[in-house]
MIDOSE-1310 file (N, C-alpha, C; in nm, 2 decimals, decimal comma, always signed):
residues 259
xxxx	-1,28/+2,32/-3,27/-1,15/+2,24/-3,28/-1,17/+2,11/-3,36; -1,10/+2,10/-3,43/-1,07/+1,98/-3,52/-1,05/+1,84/-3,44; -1,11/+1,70/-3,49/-1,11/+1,58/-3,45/-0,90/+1,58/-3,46; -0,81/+1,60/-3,53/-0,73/+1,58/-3,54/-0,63/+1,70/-3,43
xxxx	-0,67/+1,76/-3,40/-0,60/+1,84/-3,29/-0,62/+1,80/-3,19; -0,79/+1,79/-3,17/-0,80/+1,78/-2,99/-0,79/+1,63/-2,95; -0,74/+1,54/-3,07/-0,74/+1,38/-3,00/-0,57/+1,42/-2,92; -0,48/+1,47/-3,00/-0,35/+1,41/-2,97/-0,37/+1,55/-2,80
xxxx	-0,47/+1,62/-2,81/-0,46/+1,69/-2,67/-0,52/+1,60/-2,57; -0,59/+1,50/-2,60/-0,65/+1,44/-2,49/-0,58/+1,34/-2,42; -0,48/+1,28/-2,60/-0,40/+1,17/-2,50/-0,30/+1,23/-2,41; -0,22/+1,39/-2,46/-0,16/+1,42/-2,36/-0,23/+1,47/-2,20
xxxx	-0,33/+1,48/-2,19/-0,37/+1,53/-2,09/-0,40/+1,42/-2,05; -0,43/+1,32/-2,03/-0,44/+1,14/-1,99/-0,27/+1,09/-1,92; -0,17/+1,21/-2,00/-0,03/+1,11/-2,02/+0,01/+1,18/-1,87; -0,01/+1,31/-1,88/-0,02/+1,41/-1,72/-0,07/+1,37/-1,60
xxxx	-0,18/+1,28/-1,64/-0,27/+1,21/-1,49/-0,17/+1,12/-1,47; -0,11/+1,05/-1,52/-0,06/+0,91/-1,51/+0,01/+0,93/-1,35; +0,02/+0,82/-1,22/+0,08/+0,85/-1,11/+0,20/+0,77/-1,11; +0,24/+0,70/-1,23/+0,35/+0,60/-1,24/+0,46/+0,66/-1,17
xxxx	+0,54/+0,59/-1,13/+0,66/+0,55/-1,09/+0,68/+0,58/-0,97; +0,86/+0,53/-0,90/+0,85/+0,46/-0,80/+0,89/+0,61/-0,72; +0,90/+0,55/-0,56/+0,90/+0,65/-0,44/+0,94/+0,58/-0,32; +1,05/+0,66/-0,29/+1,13/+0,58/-0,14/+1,06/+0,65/+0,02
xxxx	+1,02/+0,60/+0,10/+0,99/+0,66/+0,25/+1,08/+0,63/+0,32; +1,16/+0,72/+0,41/+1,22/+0,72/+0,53/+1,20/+0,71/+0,61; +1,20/+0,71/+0,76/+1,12/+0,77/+0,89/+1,17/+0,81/+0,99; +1,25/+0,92/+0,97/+1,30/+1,01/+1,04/+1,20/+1,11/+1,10
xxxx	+1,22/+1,12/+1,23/+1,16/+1,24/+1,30/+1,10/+1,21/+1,37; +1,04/+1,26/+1,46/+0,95/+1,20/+1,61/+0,82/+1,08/+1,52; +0,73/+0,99/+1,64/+0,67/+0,96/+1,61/+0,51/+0,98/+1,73; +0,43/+0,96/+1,68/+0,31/+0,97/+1,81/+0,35/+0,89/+1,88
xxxx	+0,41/+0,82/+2,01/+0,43/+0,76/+2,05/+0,33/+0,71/+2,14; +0,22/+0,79/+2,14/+0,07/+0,70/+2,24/+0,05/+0,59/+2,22; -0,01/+0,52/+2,30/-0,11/+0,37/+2,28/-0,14/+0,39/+2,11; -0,16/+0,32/+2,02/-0,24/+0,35/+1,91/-0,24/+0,43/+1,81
xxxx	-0,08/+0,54/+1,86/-0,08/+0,66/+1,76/-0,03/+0,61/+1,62; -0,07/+0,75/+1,53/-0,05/+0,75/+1,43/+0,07/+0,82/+1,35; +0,13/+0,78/+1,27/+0,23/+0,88/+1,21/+0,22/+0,92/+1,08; +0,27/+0,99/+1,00/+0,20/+1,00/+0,88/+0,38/+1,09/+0,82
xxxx	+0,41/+1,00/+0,71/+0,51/+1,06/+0,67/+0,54/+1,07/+0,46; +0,59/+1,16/+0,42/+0,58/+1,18/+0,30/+0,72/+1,10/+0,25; +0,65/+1,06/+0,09/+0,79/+0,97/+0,02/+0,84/+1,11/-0,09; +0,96/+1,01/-0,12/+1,02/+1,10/-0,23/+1,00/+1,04/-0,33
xxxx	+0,97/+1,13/-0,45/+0,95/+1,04/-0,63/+1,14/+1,05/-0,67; +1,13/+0,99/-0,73/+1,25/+0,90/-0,83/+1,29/+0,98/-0,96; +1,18/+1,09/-0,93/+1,21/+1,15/-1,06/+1,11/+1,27/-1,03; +1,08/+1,38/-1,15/+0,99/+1,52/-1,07/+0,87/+1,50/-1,17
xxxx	+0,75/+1,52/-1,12/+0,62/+1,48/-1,16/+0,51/+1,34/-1,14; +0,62/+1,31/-1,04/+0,55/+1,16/-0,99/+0,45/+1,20/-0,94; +0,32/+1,13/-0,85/+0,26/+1,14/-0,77/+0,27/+1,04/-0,65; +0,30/+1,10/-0,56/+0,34/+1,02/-0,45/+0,27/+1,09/-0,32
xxxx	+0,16/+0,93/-0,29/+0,11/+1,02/-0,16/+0,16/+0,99/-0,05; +0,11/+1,06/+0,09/+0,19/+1,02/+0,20/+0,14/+0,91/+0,24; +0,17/+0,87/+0,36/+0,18/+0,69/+0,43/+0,14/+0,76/+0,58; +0,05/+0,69/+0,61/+0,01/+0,68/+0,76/+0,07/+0,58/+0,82
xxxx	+0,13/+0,55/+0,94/+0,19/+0,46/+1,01/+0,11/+0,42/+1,10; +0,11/+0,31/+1,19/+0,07/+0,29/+1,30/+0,09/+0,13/+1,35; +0,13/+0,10/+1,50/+0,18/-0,04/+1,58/+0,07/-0,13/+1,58; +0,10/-0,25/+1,58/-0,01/-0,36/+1,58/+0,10/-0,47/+1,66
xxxx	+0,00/-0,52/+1,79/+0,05/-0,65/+1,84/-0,02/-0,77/+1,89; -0,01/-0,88/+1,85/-0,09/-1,00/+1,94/-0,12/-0,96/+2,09; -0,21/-0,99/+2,13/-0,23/-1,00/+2,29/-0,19/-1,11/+2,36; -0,14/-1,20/+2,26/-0,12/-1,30/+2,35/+0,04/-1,36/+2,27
xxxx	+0,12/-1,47/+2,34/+0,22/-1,52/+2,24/+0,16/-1,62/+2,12; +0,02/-1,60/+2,10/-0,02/-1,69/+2,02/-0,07/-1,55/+1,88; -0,04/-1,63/+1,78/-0,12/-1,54/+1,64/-0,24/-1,52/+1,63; -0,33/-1,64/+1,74/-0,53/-1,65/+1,73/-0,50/-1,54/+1,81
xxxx	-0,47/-1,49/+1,86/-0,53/-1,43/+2,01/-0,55/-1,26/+1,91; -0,61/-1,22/+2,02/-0,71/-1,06/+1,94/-0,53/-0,96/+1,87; -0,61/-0,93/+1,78/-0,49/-0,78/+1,76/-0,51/-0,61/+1,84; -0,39/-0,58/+1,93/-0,39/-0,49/+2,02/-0,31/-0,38/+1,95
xxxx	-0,37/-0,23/+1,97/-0,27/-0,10/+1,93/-0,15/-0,14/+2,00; -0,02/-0,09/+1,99/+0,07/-0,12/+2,05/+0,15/+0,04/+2,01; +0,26/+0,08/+2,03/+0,32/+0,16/+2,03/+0,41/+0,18/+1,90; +0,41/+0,27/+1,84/+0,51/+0,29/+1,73/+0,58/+0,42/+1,81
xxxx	+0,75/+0,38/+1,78/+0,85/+0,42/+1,84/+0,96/+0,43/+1,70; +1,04/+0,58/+1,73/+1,15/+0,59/+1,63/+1,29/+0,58/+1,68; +1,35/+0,54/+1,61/+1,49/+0,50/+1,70/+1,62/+0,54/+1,56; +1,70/+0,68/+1,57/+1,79/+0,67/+1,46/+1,77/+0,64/+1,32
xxxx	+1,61/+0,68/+1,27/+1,58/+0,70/+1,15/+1,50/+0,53/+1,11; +1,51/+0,45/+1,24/+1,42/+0,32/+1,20/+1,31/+0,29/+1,34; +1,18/+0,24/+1,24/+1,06/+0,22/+1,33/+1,07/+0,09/+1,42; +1,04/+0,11/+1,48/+1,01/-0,05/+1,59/+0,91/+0,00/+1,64
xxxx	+0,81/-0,13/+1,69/+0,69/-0,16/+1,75/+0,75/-0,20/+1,92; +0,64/-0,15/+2,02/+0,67/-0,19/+2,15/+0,51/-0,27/+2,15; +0,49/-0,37/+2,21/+0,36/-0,41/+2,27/+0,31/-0,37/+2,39; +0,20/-0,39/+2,42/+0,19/-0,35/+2,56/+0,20/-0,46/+2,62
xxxx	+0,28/-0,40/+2,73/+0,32/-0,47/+2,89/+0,47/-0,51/+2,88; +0,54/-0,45/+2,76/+0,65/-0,50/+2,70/+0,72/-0,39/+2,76; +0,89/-0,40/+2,76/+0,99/-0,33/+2,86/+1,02/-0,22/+2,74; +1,08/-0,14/+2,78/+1,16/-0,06/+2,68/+1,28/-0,07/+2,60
xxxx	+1,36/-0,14/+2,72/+1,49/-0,22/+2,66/+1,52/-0,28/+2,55; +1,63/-0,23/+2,44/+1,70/-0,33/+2,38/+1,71/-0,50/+2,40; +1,66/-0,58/+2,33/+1,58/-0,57/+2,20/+1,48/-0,55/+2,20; +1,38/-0,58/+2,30/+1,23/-0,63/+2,34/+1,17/-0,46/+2,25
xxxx	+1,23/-0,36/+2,28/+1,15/-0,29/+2,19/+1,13/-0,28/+2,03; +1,23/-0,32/+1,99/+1,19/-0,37/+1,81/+1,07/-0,46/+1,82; +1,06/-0,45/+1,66/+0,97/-0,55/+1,63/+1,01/-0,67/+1,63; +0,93/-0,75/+1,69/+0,92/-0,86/+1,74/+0,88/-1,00/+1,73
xxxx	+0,90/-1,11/+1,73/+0,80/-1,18/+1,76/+0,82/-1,29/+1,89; +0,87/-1,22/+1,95/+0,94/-1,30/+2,08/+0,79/-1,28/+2,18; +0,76/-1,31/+2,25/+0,62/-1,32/+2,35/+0,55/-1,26/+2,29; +0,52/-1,16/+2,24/+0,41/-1,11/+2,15/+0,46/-1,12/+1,99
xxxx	+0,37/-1,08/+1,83/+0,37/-1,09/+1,74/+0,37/-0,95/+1,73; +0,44/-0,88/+1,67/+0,45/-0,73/+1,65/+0,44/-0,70/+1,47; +0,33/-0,57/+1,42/+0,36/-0,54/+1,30/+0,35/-0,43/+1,30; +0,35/-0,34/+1,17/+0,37/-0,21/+1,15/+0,25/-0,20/+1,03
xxxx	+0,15/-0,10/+1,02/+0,03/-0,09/+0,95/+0,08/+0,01/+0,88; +0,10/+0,02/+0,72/+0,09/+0,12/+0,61/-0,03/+0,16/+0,57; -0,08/+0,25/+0,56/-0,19/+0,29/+0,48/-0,20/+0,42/+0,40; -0,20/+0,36/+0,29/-0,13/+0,50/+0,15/-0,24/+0,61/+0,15
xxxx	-0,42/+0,59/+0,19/-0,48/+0,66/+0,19/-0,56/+0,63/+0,05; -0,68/+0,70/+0,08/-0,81/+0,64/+0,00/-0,77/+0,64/-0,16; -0,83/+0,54/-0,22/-0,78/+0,54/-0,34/-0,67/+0,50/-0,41; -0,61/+0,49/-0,34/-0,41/+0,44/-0,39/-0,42/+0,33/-0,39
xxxx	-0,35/+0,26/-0,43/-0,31/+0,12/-0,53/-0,15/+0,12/-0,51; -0,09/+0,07/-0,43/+0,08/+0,12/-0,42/+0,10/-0,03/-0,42; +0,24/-0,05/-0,47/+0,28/-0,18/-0,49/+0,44/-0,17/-0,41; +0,41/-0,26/-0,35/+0,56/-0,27/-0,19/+0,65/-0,31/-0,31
xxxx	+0,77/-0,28/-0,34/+0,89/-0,31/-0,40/+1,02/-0,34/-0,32; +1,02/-0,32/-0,21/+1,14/-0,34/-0,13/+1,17/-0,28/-0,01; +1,21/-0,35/+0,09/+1,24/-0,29/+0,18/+1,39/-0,27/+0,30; +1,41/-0,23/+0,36/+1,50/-0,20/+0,43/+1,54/-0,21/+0,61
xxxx	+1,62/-0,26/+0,64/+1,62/-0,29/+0,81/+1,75/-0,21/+0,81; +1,70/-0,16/+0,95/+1,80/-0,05/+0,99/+1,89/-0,10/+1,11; +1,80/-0,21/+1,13/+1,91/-0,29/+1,26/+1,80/-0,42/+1,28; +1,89/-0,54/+1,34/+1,83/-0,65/+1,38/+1,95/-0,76/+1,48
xxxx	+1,85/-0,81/+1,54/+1,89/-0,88/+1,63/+1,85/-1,00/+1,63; +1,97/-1,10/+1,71/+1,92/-1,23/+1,69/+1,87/-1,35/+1,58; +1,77/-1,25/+1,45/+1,75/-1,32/+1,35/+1,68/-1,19/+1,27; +1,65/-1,23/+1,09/+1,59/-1,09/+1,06/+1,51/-1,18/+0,98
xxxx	+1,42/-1,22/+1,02/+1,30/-1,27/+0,89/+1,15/-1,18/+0,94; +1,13/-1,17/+0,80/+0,96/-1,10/+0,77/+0,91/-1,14/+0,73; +0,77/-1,09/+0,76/+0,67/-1,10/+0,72/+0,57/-1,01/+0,64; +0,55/-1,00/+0,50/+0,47/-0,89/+0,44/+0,28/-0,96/+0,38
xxxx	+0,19/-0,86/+0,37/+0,12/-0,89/+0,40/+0,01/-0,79/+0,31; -0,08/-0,80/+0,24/-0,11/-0,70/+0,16/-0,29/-0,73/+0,19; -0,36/-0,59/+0,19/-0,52/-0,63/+0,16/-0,53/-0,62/+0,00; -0,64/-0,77/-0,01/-0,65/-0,76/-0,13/-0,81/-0,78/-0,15
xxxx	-0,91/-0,76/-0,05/-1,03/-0,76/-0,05/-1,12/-0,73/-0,09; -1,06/-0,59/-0,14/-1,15/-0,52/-0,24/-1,34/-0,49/-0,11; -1,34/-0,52/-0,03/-1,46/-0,42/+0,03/-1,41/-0,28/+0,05; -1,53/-0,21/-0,01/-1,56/-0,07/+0,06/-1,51/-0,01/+0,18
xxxx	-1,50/+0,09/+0,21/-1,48/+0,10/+0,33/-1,43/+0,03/+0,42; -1,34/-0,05/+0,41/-1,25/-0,11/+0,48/-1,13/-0,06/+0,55; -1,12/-0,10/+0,70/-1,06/+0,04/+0,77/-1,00/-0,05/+0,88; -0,86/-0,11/+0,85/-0,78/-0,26/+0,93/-0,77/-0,19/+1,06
xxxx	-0,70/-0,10/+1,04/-0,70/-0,01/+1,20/-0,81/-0,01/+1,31; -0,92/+0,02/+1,28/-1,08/+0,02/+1,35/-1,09/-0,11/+1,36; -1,10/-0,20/+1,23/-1,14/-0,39/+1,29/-0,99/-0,42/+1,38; -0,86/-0,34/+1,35/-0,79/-0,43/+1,47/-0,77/-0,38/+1,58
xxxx	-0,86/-0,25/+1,69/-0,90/-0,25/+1,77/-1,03/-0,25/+1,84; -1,09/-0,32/+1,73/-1,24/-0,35/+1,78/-1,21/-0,48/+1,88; -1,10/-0,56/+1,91/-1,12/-0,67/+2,02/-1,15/-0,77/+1,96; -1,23/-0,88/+1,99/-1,23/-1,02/+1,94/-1,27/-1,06/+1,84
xxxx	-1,26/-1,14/+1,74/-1,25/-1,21/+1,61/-1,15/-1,16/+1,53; -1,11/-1,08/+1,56/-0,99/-1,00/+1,44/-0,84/-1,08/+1,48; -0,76/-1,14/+1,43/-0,66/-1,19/+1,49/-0,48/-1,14/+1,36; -0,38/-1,19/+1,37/-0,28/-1,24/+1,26/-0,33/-1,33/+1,22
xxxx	-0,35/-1,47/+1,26/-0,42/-1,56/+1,22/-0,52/-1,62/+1,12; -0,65/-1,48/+1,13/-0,71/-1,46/+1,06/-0,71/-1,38/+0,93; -0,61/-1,33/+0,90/-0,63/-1,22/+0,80/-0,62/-1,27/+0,65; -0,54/-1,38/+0,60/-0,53/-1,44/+0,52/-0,69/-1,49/+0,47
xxxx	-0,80/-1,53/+0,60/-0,89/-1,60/+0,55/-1,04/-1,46/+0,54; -0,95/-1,34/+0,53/-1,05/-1,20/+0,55/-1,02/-1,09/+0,48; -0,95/-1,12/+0,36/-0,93/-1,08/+0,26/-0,79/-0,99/+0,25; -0,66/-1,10/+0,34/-0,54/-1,01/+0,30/-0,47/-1,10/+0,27
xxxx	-0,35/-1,06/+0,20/-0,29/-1,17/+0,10/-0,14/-1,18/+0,13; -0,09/-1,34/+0,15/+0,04/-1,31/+0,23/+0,14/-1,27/+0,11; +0,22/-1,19/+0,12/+0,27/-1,16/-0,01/+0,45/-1,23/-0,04; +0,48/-1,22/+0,12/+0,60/-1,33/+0,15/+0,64/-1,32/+0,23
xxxx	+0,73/-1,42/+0,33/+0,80/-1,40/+0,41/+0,95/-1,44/+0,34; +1,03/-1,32/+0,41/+1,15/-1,32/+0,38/+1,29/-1,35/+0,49; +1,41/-1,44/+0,42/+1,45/-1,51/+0,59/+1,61/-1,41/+0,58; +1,64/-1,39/+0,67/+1,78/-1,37/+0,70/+1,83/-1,21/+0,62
xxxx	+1,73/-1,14/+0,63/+1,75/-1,01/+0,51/+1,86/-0,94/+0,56; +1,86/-0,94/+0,66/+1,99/-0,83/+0,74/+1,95/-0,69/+0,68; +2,01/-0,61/+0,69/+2,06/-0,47/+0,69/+2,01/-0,42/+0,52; +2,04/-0,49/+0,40/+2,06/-0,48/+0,26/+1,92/-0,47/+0,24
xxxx	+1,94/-0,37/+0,11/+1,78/-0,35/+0,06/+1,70/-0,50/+0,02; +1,61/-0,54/+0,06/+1,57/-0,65/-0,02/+1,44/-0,62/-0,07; +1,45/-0,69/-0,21/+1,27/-0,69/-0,28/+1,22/-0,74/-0,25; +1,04/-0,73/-0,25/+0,95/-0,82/-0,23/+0,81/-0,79/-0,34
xxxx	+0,78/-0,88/-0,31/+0,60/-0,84/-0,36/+0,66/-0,91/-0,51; +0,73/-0,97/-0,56/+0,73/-1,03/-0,70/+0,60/-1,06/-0,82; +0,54/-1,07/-0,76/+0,35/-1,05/-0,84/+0,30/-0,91/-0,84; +0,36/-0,82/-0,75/+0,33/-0,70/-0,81/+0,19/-0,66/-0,82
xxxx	+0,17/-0,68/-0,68/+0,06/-0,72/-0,60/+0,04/-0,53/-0,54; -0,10/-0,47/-0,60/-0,10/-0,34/-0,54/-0,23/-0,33/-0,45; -0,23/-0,24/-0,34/-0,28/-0,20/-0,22/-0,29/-0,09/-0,16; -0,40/-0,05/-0,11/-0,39/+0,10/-0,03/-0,31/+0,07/+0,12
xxxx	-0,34/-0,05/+0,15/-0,31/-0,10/+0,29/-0,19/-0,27/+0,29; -0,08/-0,23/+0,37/+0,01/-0,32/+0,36/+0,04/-0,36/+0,54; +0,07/-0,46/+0,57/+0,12/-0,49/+0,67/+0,28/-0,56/+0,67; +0,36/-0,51/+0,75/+0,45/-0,57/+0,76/+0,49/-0,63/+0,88
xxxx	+0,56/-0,74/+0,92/+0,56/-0,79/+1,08/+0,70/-0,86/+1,11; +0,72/-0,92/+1,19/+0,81/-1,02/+1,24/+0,73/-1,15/+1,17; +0,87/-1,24/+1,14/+0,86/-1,38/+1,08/+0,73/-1,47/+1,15; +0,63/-1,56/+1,10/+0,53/-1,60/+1,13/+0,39/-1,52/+1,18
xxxx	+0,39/-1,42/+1,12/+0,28/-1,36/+1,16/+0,19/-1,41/+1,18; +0,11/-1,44/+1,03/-0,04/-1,55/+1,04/+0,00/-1,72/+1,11; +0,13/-1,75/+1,17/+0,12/-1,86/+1,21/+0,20/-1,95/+1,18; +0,27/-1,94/+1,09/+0,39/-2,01/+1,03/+0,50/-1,99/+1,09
xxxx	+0,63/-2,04/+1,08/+0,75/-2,06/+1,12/+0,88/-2,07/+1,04; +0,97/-1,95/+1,00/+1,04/-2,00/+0,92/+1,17/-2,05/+1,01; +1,19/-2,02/+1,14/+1,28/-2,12/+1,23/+1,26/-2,11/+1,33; +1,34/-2,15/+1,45/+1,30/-2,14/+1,61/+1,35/-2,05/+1,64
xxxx	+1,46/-1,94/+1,58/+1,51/-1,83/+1,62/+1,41/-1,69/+1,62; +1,41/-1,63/+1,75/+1,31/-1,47/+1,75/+1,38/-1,40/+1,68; +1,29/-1,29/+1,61/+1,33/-1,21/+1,49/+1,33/-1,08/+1,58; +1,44/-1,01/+1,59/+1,44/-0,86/+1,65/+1,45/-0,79/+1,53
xxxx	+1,38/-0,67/+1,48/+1,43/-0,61/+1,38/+1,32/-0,45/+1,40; +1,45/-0,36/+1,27/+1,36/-0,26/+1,28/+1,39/-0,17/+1,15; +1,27/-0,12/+1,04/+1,27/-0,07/+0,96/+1,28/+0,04/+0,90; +1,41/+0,07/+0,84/+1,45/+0,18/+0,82/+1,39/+0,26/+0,70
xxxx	+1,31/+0,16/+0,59/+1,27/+0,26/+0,46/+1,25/+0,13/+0,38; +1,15/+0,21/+0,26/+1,04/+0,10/+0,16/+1,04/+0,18/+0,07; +1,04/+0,18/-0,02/+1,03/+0,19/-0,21/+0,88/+0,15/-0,20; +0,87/+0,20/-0,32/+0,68/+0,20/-0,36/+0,69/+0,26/-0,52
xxxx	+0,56/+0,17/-0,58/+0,50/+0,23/-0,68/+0,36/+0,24/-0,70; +0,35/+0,35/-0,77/+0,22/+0,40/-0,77/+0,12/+0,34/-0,91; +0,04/+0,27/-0,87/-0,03/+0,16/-1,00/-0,18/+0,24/-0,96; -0,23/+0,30/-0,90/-0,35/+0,39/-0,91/-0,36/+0,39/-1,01
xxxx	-0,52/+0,35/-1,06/-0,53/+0,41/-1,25/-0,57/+0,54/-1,25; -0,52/+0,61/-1,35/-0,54/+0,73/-1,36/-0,69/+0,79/-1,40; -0,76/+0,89/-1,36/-0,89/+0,93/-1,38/-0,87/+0,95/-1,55; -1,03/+0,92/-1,61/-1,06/+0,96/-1,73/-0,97/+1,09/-1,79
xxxx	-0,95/+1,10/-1,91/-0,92/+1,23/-1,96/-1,07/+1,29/-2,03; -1,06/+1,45/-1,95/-1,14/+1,52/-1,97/-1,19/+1,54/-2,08; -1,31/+1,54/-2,10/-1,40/+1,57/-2,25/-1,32/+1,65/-2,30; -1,36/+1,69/-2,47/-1,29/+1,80/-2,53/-1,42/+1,84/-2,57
xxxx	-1,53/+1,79/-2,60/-1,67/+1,79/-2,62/-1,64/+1,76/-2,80; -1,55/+1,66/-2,86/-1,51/+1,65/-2,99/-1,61/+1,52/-3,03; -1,69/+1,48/-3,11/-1,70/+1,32/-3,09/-1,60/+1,24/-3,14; -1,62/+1,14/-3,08/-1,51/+1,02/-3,13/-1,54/+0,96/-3,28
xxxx	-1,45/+0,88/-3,37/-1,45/+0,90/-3,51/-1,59/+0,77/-3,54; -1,62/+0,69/-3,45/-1,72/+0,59/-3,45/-1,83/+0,73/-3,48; -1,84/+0,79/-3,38/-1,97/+0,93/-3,36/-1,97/+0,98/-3,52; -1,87/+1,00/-3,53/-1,84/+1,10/-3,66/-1,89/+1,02/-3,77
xxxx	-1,86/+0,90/-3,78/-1,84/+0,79/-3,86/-2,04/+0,78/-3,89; -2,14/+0,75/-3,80/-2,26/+0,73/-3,78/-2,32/+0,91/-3,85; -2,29/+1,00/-3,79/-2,33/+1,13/-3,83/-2,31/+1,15/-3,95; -2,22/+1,13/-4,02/-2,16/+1,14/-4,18/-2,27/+1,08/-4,26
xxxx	-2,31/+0,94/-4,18/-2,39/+0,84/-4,21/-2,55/+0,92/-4,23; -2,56/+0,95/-4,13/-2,70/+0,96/-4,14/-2,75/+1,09/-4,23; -2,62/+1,20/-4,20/-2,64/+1,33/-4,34/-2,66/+1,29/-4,48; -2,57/+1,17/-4,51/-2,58/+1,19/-4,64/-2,69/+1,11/-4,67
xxxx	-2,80/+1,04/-4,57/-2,90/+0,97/-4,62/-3,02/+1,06/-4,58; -3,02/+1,15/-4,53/-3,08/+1,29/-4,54/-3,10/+1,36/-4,68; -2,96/+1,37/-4,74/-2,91/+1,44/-4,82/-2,99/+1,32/-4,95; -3,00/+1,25/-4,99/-3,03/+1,17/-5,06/-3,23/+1,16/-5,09
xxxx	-3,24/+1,11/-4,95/-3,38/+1,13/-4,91/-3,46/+1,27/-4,98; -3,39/+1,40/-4,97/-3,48/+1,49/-5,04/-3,43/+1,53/-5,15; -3,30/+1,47/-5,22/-3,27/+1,45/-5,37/-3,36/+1,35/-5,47; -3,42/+1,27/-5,38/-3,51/+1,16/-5,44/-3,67/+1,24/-5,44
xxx	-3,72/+1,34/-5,35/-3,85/+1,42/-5,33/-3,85/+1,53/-5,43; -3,70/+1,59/-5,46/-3,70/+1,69/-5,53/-3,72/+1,64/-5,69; -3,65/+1,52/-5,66/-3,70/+1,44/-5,86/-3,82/+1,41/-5,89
């Protein structure tokens, strides 16, 4: 095959890897409701040939009404197509079962799965009470094997408190969203692992009012870089450029032996 055929095949097979563009999650349908369970639900692409992977869910709560205090599994619960967090030792009752930050600090763990780079674009409340501010929260750490789930039930040092100074990045808190889709992530900030919570998570305050709320759906894009495109086994025109080179000084070399 020709240097001129098999380049314009490579860039299309490069154009086919690409996992760009965006993807909405819902969360309809039961959830693990144990201490600690997990849920795991598929998004929809925005268009056909996206790559859109699924999202693992799972409850995160303070153990104490303080943000230092340890981070506890807590309960993820579905209610009419939106998530809420229960803590433990928390009632079941309206509101106390949303997410929260009334006596405990409640959040909800995304994790896109190994390898993914997904950038939070906006999200959704399916109901709230009282007050609706959030808190989003992205790993931007870049360690290896990093696994927030495992360090936030390992018990002590792990806190809300702490995560800002342990490699996760506050991405914003947002006040008064109500019901309406709202954007976030403006820097476009991508992640395999997102946290989302009640207002003041790591410790801040955006007022004296508790935040009842509960999340109906998130938009996402996929910023994963795409794997190399596959050899064609062609050389590149630099290669070609050097080999040309060195034939015709071949070619010369025993035109000068033959004289």
């Amino acid at each position: 095959m020709s240097f001129n055929r098999s380049f314009p095949v490579a860039i299309a097979l490069a154009a086919l890897a690409l996992p760009a563009g965006a993807a909405s999650y819902t969360f309809t349908g039961s959830t693990n409701t144990s201490l600690g369970g997990t849920t795991t639900y598929s998004g929809v692409a925005s268009s056909s040939g996206e790559v859109v992977p699924s999202v693992t869910v799972s409850a995160w709560a303070s153990a104490s009404s303080s943000t230092s205090s340890d981070i506890q599994a807590a309960y993820l619960e579905q209610s009419g197509g939106d998530l809420r967090v229960r803590a433990q030792g928390e009632t079941t009752s309206s509101p106390d079962h949303a997410m929260d930050n009334s006596g405990k600090f409640e959040a909800i763990l995304f994790d896109f799965g190994a390898g993914n780079q997904i950038s939070l674009d906006s999200i959704n409340l399916g109901w709230w009470s009282n007050d609706s501010d959030v808190a989003i929260l992205a790993y931007t750490g870049g360690v290896s094997g990093y696994d927030p789930a495992a360090l936030f039930s390992s018990g002590p040092s792990t806190s809300f408190a702490s995560l800002e100074s342990n490699g996760w990045s506050m991405i914003g808190e947002y006040t008064n969203i109500g019901t309406s889709t709202t954007s976030v992530n403006s820097t476009d900030v991508a992640s395999r692992y997102w946290l989302i919570g009640a207002a003041g998570l790591t410790g801040s305050s955006l007022s004296g009012l508790a935040d009842y709320v509960k999340l109906s759906a998130i938009t996402t894009t996929n910023r994963t870089p795409p794997p190399p495109p596959p050899s064609t086994g062609v050389p590149e025109p630099a290669s070609l450029a050097l080999i040309g080179g060195a034939f015709a000084a071949m070619v010369a070399v025993r035109r000068r032996k033959a004289a």
